[in-house]
C-alpha positions in Angstrom: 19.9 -15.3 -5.7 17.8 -12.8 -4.4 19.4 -9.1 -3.0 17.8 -6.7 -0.6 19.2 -3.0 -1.2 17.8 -0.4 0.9 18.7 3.8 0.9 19.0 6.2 3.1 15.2 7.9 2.2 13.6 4.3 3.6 13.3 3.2 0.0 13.7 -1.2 0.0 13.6 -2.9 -3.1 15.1 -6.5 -4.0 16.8 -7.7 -6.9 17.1 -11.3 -8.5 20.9 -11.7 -9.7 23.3 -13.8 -10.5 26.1 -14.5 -8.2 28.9 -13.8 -10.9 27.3 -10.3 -12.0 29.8 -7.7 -12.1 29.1 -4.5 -9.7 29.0 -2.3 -12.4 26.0 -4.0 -13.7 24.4 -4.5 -10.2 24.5 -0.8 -9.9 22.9 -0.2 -13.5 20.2 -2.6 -12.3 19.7 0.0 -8.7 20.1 2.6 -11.1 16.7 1.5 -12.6 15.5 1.2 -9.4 16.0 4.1 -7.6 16.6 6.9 -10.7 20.7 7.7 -9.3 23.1 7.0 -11.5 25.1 4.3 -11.5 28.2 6.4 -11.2 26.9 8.6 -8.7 26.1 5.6 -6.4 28.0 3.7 -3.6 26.9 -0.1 -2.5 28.1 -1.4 1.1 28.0 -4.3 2.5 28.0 -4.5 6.8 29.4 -0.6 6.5 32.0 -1.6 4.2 32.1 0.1 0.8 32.4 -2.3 -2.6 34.8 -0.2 -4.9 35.9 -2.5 -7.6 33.5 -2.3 -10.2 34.7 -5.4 -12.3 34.3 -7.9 -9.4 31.6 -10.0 -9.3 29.4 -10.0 -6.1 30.5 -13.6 -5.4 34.0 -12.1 -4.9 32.7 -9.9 -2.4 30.8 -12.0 -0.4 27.5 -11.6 -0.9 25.0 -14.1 -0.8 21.5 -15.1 -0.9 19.0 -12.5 1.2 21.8 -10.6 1.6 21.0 -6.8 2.8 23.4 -3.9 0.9 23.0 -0.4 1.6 22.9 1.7 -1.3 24.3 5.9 -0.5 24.5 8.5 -3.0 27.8 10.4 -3.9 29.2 13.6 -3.8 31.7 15.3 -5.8 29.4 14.2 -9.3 30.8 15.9 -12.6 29.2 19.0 -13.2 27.2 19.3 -10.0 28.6 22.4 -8.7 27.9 22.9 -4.5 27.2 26.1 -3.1 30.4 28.1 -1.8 28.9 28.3 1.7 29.2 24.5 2.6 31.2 23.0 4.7 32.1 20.4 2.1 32.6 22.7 -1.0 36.1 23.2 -0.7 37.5 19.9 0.1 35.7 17.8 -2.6 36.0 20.4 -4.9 39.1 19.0 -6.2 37.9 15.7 -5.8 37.4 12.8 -8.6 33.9 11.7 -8.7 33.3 8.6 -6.0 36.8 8.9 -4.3 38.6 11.3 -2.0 42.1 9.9 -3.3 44.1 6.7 -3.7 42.6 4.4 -0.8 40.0 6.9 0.7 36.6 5.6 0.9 34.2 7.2 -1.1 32.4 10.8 -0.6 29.1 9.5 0.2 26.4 12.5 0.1 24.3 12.9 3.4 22.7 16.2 2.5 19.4 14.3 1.9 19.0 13.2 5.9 16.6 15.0 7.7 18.1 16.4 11.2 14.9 16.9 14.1 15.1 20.6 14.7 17.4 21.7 12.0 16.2 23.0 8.5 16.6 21.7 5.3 20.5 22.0 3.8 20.6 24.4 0.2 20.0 22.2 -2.7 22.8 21.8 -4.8 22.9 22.8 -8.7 23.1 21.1 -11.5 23.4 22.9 -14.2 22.9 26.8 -13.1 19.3 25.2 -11.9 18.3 24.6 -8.4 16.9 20.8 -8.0 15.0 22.0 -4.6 11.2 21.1 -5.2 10.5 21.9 -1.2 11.1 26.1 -2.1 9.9 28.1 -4.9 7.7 27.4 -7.7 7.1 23.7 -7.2 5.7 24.2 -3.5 3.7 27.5 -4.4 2.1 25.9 -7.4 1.0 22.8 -5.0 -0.4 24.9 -2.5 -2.9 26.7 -4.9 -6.3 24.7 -4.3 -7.4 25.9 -8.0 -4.5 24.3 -9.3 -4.9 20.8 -7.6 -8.9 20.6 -8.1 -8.5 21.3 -11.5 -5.5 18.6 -11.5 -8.2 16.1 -10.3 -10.7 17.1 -12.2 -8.8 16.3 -15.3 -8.0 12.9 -13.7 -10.3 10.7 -13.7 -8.2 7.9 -12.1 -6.6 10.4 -9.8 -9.8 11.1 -8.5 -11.0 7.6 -7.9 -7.8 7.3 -5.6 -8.9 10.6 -3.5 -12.3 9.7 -3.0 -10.9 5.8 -1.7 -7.9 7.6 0.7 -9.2 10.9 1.5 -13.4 11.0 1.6 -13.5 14.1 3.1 -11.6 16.6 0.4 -13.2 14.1 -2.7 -16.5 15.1 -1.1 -15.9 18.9 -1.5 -14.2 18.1 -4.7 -17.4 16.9 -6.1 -19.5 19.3 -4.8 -18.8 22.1 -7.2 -17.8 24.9 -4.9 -14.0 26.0 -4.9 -14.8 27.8 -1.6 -16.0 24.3 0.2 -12.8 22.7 -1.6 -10.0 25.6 -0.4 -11.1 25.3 3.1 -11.2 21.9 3.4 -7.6 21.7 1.6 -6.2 24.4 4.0 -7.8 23.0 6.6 -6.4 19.7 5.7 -3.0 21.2 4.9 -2.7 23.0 8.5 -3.4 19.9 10.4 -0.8 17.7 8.9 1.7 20.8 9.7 0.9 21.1 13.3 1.2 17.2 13.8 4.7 17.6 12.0 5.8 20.4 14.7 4.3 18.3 17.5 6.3 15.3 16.4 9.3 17.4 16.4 8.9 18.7 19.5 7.9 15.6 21.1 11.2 13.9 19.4 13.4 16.7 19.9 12.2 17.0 24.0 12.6 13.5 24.9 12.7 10.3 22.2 11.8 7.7 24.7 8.9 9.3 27.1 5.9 7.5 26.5 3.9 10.0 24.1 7.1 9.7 22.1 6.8 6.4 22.0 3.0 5.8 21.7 3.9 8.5 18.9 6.3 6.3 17.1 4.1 3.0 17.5 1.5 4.7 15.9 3.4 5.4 12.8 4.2 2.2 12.1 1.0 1.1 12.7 -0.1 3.6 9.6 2.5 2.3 7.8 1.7 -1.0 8.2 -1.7 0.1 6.6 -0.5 1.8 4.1 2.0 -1.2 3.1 -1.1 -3.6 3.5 -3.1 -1.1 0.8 -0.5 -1.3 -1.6 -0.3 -4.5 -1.3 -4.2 -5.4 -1.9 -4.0 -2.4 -4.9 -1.5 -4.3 -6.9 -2.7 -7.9 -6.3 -6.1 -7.7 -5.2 -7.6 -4.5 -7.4 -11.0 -5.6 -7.7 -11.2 -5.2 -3.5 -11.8 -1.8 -4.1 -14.3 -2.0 -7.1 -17.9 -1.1 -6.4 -20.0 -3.6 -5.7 -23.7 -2.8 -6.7 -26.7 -4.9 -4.9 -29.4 -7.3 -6.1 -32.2 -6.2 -7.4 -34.9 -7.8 -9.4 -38.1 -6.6 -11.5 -41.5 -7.6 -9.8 -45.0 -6.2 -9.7 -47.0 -5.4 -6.5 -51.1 -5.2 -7.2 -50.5 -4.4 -10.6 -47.4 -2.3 -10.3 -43.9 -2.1 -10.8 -41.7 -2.1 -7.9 -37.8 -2.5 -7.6 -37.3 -4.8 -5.1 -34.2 -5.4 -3.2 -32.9 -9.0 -2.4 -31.6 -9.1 0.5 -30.7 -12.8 2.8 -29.8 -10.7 5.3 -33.4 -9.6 6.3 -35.3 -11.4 8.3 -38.4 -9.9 7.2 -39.6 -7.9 4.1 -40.4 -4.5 4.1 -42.0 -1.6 2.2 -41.9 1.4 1.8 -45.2 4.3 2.6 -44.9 5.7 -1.1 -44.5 2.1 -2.4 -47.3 0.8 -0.4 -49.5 4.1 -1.5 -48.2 3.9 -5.0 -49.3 0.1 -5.0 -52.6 1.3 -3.3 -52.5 -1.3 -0.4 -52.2 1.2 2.3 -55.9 0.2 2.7 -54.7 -3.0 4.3 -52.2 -2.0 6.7 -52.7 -3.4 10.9 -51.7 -0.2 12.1 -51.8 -2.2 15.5 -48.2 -3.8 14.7 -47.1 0.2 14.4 -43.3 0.4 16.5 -40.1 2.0 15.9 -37.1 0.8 13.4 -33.7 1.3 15.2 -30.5 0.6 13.6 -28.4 2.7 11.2 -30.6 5.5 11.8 -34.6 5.2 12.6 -37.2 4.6 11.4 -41.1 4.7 12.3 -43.2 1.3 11.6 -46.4 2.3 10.4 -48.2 -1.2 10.7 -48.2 -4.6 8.9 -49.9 -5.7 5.7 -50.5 -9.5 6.7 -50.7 -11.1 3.0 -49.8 -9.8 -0.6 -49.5 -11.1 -3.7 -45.4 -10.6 -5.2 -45.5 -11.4 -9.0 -41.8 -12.1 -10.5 -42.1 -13.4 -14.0 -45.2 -15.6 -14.4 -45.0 -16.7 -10.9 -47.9 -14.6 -8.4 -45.7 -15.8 -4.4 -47.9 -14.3 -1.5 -45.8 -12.3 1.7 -46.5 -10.4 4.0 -44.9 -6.5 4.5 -43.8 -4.6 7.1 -44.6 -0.6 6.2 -41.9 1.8 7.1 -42.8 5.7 7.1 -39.6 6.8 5.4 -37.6 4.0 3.8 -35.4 4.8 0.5 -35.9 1.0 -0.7 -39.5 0.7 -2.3 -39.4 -3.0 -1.4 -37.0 -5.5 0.7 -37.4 -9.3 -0.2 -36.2 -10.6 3.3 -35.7 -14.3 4.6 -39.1 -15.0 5.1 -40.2 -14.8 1.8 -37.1 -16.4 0.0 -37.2 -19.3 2.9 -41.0 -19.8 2.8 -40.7 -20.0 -1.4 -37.1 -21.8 -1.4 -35.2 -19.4 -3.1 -31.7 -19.6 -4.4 -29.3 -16.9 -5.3 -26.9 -17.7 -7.8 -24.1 -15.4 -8.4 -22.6 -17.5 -11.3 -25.4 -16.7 -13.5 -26.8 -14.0 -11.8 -29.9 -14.6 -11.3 -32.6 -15.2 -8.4 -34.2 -19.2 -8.4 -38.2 -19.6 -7.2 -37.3 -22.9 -5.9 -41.3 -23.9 -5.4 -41.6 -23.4 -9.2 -38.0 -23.5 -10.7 -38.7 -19.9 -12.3 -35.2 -18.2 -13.0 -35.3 -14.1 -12.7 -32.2 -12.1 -13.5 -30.5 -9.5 -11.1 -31.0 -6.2 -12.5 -27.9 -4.5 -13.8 -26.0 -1.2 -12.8 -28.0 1.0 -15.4 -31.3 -0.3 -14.2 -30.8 0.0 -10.5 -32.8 3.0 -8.5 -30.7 6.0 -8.1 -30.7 5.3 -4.0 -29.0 2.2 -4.9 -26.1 3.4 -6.8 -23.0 3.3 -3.8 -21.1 6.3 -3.1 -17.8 5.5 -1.0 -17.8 9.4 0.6 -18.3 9.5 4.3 -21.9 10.6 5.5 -21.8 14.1 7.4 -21.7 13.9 10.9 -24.7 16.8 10.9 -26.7 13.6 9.4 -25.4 11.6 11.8 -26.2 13.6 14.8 -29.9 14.0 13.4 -30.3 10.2 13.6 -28.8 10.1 16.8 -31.8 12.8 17.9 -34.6 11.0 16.2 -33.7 7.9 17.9 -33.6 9.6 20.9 -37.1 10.9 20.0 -38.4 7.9 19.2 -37.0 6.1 22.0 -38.6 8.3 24.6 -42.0 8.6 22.6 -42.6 4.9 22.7 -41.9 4.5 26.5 -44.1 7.3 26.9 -47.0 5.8 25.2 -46.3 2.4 26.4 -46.6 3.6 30.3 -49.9 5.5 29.3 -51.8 2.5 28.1 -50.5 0.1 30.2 -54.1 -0.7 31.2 -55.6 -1.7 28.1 -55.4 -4.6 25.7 -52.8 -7.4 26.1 -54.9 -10.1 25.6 -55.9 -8.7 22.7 -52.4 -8.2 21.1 -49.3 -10.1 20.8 -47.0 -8.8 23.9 -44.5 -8.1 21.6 -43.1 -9.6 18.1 -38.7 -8.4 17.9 -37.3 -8.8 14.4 -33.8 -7.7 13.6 -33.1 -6.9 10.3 -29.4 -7.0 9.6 -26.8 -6.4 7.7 -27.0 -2.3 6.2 -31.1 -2.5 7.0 -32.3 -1.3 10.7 -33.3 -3.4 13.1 -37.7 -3.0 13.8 -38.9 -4.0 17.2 -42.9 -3.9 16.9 -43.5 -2.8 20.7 -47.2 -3.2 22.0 -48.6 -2.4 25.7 -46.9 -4.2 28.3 -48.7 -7.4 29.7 -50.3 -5.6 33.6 -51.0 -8.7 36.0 -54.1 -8.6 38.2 -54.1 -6.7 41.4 -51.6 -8.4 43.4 -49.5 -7.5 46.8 -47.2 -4.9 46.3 -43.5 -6.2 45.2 -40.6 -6.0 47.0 -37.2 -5.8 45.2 -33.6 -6.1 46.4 -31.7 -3.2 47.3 -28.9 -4.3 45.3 -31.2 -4.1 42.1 -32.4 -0.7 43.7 -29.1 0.9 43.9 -27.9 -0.4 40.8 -30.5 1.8 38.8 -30.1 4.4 41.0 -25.9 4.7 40.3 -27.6 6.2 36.4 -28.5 9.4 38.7 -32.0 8.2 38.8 -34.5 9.0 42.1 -35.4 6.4 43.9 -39.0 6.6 43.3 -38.4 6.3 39.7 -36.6 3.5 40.0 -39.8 2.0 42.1 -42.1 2.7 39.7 -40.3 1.3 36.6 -39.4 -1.9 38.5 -43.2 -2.1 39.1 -43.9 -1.5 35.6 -41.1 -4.5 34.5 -42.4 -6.9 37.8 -39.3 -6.7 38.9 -36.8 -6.9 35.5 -34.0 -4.7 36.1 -33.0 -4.2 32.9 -36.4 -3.7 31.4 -36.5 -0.9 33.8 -33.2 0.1 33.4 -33.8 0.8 29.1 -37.0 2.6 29.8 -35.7 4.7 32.4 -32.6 5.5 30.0 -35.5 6.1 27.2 -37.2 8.5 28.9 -34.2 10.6 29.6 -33.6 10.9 26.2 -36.3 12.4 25.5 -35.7 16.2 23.5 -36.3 19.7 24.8 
């Protein structure tokens, strides 16, 4: 049958026994568990304490799923308490686990925490203080030397702080013991401050609702926590690195690195790849626009029809040239649709389904350095400068879009949107708006007009970009919020 012990500190842990075990041995089996000795340790069952050692747990009544709680005792031989507690002088005198013939046992609640009240003196065993929360133990944890240099040394250590805490690995592995002390202290103050504030919030009042919204959120982390555990021990390879498919092909002659990606809906190039590759010569700088997505990116223009050679096969595509893309090349869903490719993970290679060729994925050591992951959080500075450049870009395009609105959409696709998904950005090649003949001015509803003007926008602004949109109120409303953007 299966047992459920639990302690005081929160620790849970079950146990598959037999029913006739004796409880000596049941406590021999905790003792393994939880590091107290059997002797020092006291098991109740519904609040009532289990003394005789030699009965069996049948005897007692415990059964299947049973919970037992599991307390640790005072009054151990040759634990000596300090002369100032309150329970020195009436266990001193005491046999170990009993205060006499039928008492219950001396059970030892020194180790509960109390909201407001500080930690009780260890107790000795000894001559030696067993307090690790005073001392040297806490001084020689709070030295950031000492704990960079214990990770360094760690290699596994360190693969667990870069997964649960991003922000310190990242200082870790940047070399400077300045960057890694401040972030440490930094780190250390915080999680001291939100330990006063949840004693002050508990101590004030333990059911208002910050309390509460407090306590939910705990065990919400702990219910993360439980469920990371959990995938650690029987799902480790979760948090393995998972490196992307590349393959070896040649562009005009070249060598390029090209990424495989389904995801894509179109492929892509890079400006130094397309320079390197010497095709810049061919680029329709007239399908120029802005990549948006996880960061920005300008569109230079188009190269209509390449030639891709992978193994002995020469597969013509077309490219989409970005100004500063890390990838040198991006083999999107056009290309593998229009030459029926197949990508198969079991042997790890790519398929040419129009001519059965069979390329393999390029392993770890091959892959571009831009391609090896890195698990550390991107700085929000970078972040921020993304956020600007779109905001940049946003404006500049509905700037130059409004200036040319006379000219040439008949001689130029209105506009061609292709989202690139998954970790790529997402180009929209924006051309001239399509200007109708003269016609008799427009009238719009004045619902639509005080929508757009709720965003703080003048009314003759709003006119002007519904003209601009005949009449779309959310065409006007994106280029109205574009040019606000725009930067100082």
């Amino acid at each position: 049958m299966q047992v459920t012990v639990t302690t005081l500190s929160d620790k849970v842990f079950t146990i598959e026994v037999s029913e006739d075990l004796e409880l000596e041995n049941f406590k021999a089996l905790c003792e393994f568990e939880t590091g107290i000795p059997a002797k020092e340790t006291a098991i109740l069952l519904n609040g009532r304490p289990l003394r005789d050692d030699k009965a069996s747990l049948k005897s007692y009544g415990i059964g299947h799923n049973d919970i037992l709680l599991l307390q640790h005792m005072r009054g151990v031989t040759g634990l000596t308490l300090p002369t100032n507690t309150p329970f020195s002088a009436n266990t001193s005198q005491r046999s170990p686990g009993h205060g006499g013939p039928g008492s219950a046992p001396v059970i030892d609640f020194g180790s509960i925490q109390i909201p407001g009240v500080g930690p009780l003196p260890q107790a000795s065993i000894g001559g030696q203080s067993t307090s690790q929360g005073h001392g040297g133990g806490a001084s020689f944890m709070d030295d950031p030397k000492v704990v960079r240099d214990m990770f360094l040394n760690n290699p596994h250590e360190l693969a667990l702080l870069k997964e649960r805490n991003p922000p310190l690995a990242e200082a870790l592995v940047s070399g400077s013991l300045e960057k890694f002390s401040e972030v440490f202290r930094q780190q250390q103050s915080e999680r001291m401050e939100k330990a006063q504030e949840r004693m002050r919030l508990m101590s004030a009042n333990p059911f208002s609702p910050e309390v509460q919204k407090m306590i939910a959120e705990e065990i919400r982390l702990k219910n993360v926590e439980t469920n990371m555990e959990t995938a650690m021990e029987f799902a480790p390879e979760s948090f393995g690195q998972v490196h992307m498919l590349y393959i070896d092909c040649n562009v005009n002659g070249h060598p390029v690195k090209a990424f495989v990606d389904s995801g894509a809906q179109m492929t892509i190039m890079s400006q130094s790849c397309a320079e390197r590759c010497n095709i810049m010569r061919l680029v329709d700088n007239r399908w120029a626009g802005i990549a948006k997505g996880v960061g920005t990116q300008k569109i230079i223009g188009r190269v209509h029809l390449g030639q891709i050679q992978i193994g002995p096969d020469f597969l013509q595509s077309s490219f989409s040239i970005l100004e500063d893309q890390p990838v040198d090349m991006l083999l999107g869903l056009d290309m593998l649709r229009r030459h029926q490719c197949s990508i198969d993970l079991k042997r790890n290679v790519l398929v040419i389904g129009t001519t059965g060729t069979e390329t393999p994925f390029l392993s770890e050591s091959e892959l571009p350095e831009h391609a090896r992951l890195n698990l550390l959080q991107r700085p929000s500075s970078s972040i921020e400068t993304e956020d600007q450049q779109l905001a940049e870009a946003l404006a500049r395009s509905a700037e130059e879009a409004s200036a040319k609105h006379v000219m040439v959409s008949s001689r130029k696709p209105a506009s061609t949107s292709t989202a690139i998904s998954g970790s790529k950005p997402t180009a929209t090649v924006s051309s001239p708006p399509h200007i109708p003949p003269t016609s008799p001015p427009q009238t719009f509803s004045e619902e639509a007009m005080l929508r757009l003007m709720s965003y703080g926008f003048e009314r003759q602004q709003v006119l002007d970009e519904l003209h601009r949109s005949n009449g779309d109120v959310d065409q006007a409303l994106a280029a109205l919020l574009a040019k606000s953007l725009q930067m100082p």
